[in-house]
TORKERO-625604 format. One record per residue (C-alpha): residue number from 0; x, y, z. Coordinates in nm, 2 decimals, decimal comma. Example, Ala and Ser with C-alpha at 12.3 -4.5 7.8 and 13.67 -1.06 7.14 Angstrom:
BEGIN
@n: 0	u: 1,23	v: -0,45	w: 0,78
@n: 1	u: 1,37	v: -0,11	w: 0,71
***
This chain:
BEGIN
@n: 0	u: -2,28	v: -0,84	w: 0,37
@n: 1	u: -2,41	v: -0,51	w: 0,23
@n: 2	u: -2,32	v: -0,20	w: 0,40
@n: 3	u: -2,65	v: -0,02	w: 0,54
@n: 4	u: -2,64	v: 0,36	w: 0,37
@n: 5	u: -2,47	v: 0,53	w: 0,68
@n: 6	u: -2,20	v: 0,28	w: 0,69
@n: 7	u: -2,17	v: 0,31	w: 0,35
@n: 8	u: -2,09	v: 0,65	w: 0,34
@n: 9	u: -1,84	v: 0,60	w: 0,60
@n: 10	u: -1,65	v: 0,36	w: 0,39
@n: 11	u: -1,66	v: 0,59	w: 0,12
@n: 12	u: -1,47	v: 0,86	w: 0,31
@n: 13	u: -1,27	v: 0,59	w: 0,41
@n: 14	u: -1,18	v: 0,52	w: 0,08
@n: 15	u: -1,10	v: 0,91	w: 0,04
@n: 16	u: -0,88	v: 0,92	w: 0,36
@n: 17	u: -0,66	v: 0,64	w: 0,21
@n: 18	u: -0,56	v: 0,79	w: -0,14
@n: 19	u: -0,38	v: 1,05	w: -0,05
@n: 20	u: -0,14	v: 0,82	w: 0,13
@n: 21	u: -0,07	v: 0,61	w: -0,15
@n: 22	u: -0,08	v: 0,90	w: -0,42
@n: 23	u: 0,11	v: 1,16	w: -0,27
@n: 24	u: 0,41	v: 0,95	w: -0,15
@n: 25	u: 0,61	v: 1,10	w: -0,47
@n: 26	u: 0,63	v: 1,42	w: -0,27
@n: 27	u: 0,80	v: 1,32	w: 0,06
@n: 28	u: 1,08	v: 1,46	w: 0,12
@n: 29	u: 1,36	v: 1,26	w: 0,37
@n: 30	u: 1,70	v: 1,20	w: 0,46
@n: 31	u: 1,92	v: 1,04	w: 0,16
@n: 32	u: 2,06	v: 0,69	w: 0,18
@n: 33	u: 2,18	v: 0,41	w: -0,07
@n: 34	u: 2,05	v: 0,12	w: 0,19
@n: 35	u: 2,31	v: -0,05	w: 0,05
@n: 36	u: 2,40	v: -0,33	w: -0,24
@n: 37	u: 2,08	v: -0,57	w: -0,18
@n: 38	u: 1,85	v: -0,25	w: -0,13
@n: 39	u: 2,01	v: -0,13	w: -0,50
@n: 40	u: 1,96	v: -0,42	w: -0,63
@n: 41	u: 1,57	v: -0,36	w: -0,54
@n: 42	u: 1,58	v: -0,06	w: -0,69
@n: 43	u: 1,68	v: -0,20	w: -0,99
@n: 44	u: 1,41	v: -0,44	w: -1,03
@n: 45	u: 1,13	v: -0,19	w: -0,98
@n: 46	u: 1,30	v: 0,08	w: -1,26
@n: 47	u: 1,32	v: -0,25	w: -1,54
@n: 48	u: 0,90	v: -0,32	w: -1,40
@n: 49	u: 0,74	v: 0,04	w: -1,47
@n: 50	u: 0,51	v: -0,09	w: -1,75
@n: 51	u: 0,32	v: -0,30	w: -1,54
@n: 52	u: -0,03	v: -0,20	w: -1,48
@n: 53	u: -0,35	v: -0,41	w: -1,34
@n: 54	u: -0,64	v: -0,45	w: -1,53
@n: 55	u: -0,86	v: -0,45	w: -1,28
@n: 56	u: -0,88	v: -0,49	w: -0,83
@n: 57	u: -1,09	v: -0,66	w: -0,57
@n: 58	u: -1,18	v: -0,41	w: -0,31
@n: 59	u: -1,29	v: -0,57	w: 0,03
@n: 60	u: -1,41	v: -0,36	w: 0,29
@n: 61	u: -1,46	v: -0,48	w: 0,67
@n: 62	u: -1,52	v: -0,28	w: 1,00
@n: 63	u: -1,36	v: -0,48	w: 1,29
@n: 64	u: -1,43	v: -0,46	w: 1,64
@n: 65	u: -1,21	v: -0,41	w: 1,93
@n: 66	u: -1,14	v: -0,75	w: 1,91
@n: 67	u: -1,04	v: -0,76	w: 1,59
@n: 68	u: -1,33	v: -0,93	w: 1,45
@n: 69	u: -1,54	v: -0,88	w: 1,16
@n: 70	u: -1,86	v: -0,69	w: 1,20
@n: 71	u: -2,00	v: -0,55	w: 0,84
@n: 72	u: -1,81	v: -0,60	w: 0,53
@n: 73	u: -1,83	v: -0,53	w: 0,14
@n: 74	u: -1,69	v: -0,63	w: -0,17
@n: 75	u: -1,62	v: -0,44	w: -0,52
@n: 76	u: -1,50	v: -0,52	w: -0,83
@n: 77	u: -1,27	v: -0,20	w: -1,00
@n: 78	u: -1,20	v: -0,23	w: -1,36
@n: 79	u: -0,94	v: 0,00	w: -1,41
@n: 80	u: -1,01	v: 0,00	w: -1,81
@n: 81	u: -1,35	v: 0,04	w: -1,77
@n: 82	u: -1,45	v: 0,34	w: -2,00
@n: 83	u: -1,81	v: 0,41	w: -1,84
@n: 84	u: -1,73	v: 0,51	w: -1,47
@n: 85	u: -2,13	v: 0,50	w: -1,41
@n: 86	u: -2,12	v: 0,15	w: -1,36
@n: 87	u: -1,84	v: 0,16	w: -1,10
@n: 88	u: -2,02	v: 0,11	w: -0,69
@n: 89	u: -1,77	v: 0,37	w: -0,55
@n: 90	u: -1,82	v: 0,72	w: -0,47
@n: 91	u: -1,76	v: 0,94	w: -0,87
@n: 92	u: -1,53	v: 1,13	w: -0,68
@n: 93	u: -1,30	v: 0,86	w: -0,62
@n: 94	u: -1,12	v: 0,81	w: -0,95
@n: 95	u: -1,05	v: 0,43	w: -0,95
@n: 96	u: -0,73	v: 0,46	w: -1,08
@n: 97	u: -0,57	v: 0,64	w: -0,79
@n: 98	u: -0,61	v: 0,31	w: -0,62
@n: 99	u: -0,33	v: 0,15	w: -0,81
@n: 100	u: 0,03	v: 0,17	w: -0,65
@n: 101	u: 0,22	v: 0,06	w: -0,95
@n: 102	u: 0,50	v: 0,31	w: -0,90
@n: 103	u: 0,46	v: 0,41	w: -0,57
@n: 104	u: 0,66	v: 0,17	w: -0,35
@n: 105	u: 0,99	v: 0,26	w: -0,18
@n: 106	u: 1,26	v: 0,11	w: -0,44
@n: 107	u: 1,14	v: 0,36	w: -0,69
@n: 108	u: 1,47	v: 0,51	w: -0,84
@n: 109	u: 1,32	v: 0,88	w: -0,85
@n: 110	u: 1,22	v: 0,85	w: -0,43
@n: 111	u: 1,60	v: 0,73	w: -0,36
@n: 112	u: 1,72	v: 1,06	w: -0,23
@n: 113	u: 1,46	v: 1,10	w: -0,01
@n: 114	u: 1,45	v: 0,78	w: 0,17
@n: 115	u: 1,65	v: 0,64	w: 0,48
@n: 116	u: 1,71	v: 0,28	w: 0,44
@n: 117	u: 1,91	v: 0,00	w: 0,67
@n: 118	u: 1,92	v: -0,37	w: 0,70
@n: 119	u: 1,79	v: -0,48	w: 1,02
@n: 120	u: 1,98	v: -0,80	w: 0,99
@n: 121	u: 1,64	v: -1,02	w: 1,02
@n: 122	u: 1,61	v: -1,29	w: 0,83
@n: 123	u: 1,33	v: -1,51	w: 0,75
@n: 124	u: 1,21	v: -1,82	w: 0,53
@n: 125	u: 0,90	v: -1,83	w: 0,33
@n: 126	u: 0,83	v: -2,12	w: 0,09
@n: 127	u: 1,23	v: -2,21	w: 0,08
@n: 128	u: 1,32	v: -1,85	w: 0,03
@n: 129	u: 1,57	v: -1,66	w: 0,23
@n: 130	u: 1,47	v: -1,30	w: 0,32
@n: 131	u: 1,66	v: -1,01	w: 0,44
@n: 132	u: 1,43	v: -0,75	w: 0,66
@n: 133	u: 1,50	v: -0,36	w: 0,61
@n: 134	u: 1,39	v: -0,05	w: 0,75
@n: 135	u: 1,32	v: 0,27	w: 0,60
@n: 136	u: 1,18	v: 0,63	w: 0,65
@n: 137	u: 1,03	v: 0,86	w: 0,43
@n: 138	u: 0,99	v: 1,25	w: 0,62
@n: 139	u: 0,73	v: 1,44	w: 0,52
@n: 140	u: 0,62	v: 1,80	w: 0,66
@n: 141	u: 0,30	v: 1,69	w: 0,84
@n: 142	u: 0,35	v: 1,26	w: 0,82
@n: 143	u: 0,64	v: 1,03	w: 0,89
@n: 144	u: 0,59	v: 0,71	w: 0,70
@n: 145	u: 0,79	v: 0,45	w: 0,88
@n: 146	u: 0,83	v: 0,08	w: 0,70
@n: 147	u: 1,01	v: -0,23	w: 0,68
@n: 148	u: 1,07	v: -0,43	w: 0,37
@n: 149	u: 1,17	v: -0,79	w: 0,31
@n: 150	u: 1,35	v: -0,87	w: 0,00
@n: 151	u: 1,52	v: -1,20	w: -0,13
@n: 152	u: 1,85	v: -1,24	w: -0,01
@n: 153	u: 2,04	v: -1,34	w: -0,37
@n: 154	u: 1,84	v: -1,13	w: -0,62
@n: 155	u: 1,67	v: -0,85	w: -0,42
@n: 156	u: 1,32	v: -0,91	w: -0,48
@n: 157	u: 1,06	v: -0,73	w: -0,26
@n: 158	u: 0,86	v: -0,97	w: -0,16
@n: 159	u: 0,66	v: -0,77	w: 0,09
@n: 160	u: 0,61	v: -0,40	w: 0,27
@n: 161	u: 0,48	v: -0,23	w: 0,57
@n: 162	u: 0,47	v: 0,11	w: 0,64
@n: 163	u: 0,30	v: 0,34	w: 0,97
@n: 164	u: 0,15	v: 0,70	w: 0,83
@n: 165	u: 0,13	v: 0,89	w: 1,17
@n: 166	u: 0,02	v: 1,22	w: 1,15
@n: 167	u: 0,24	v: 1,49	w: 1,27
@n: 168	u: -0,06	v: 1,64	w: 1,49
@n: 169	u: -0,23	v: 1,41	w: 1,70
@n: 170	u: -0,61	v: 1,41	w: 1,75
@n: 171	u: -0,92	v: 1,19	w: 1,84
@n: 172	u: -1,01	v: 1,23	w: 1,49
@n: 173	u: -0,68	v: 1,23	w: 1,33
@n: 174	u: -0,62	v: 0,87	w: 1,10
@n: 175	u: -0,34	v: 0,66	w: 1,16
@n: 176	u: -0,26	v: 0,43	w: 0,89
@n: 177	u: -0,10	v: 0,02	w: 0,86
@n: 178	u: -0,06	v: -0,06	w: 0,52
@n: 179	u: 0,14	v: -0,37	w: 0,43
@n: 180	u: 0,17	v: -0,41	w: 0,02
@n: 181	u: 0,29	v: -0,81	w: -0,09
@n: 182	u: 0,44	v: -0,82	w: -0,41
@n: 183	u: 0,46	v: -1,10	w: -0,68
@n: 184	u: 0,84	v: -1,28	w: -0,63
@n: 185	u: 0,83	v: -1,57	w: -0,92
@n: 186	u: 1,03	v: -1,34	w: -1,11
@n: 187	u: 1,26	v: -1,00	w: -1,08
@n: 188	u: 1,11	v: -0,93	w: -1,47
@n: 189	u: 0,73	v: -0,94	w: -1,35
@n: 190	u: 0,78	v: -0,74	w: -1,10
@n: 191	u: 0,47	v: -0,57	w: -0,93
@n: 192	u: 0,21	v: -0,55	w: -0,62
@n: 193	u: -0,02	v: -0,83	w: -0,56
@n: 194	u: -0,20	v: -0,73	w: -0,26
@n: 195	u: -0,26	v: -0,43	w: 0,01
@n: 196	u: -0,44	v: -0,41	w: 0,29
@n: 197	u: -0,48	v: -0,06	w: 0,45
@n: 198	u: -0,56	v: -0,10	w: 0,83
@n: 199	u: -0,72	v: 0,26	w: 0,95
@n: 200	u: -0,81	v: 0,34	w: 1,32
@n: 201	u: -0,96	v: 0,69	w: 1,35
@n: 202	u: -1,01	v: 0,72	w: 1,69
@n: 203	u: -1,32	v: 0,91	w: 1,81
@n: 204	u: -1,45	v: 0,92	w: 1,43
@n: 205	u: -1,46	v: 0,49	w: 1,44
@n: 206	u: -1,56	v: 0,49	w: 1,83
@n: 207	u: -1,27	v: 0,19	w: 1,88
@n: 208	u: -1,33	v: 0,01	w: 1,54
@n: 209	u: -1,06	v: -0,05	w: 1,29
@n: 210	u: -1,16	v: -0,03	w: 0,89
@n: 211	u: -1,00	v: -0,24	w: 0,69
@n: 212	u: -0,91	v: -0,18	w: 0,33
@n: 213	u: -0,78	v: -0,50	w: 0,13
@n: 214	u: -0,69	v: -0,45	w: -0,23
@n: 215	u: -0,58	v: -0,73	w: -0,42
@n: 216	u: -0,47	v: -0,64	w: -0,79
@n: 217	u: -0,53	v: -0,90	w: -1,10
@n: 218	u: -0,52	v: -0,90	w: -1,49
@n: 219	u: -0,12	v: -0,77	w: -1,50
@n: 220	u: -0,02	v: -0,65	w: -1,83
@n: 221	u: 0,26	v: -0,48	w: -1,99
@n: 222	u: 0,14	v: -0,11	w: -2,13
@n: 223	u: 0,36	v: -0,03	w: -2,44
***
């Protein structure tokens, strides 16, 4: 379904609200932790996968009702190499490129000192897999990202993440953030995210309604 213009709009500003959260996570600032051997071992497998880049995303939009069901919803195609941004349905001062998290998840080597990481001891099985749950924090002057991980008990692949953005002042029209990011586990040498679905509730702004954001990248490739 086709957003009607003013709904349109909205998801446009939606899509604004949400790239800050994924682009300015290289400037948070937290308590230091190792999170131990397994956690390392993450952190390993995300510095040998920087070259990995999508070549282009399906965007999905939906507004959901209080009940968590779907009332309006939109999908775009983003090609991330595309030289003529004219042809791209998104608002021109959303760069499309700023929608790609390669880089940006918690096992980056660089973010290591500022991030607070523990096992939870959780473990779960998915598809024969063994699965170790972690939590972390990343501290930020006006946010507090809060998350849990879940990465492969023997090798240390993230297989999936979920963090909370919550504002550090609270208000009817202040955004609160969900976003859970699943990663590609076939291999610790293809290393990258496969999906992520950004939940936003905005309060007074949405009347009740959540906006959901889902993301899934394609087209992987090695840049040289």
């Amino acid at each position: 379904m086709i957003f009607p213009k003013r709904t349109e709009s909205c998801a446009i500003l939606l899509i604004l609200l949400i790239t800050p959260v994924m682009t300015s996570l290289k400037h948070v600032r937290a308590k230091s932790a190792t999170g131990g051997p397994l956690w390392q071992k993450a952190v390993a497998i995300a510095d040998a996968n920087k070259e990995w880049a999508p070549g282009f995303v399906v965007l999905r939009i939906e507004i959901l009702d209080r009940e968590g069901k779907a009332e309006q919803s939109q999908e775009m195609f983003l090609d991330f190499e595309s030289k003529d941004r004219s042809e791209l349905p998104v608002s021109p001062y959303v760069d499309p490129s700023s929608l790609c998290i390669v880089g940006n998840s918690p096992f980056e080597p660089e973010f290591q000192h500022d991030i607070s990481a523990r096992s939870t001891g959780e473990r779960k099985n998915v598809k024969g897999k063994e699965y170790v749950g972690y939590e972390y924090v990343w501290h930020r002057e006006d946010q507090v990202l809060t998350g849990t991980a879940w990465l492969e008990q023997d090798t240390g692949i993230p297989v999936e993440t979920e963090f909370f953005a919550e504002p550090g002042i609270r208000s009817g029209f202040t955004p609160r953030h969900r976003v859970t990011v699943a990663f590609s586990d076939e291999s610790s040498d293809a290393w990258f995210p496969l999906r992520m679905i950004t939940e936003i509730q905005a309060g007074l702004l949405t009347l009740g309604r959540i906006f959901r954001i889902t993301l899934k990248y394609e087209d992987y490739r090695r840049i040289e």
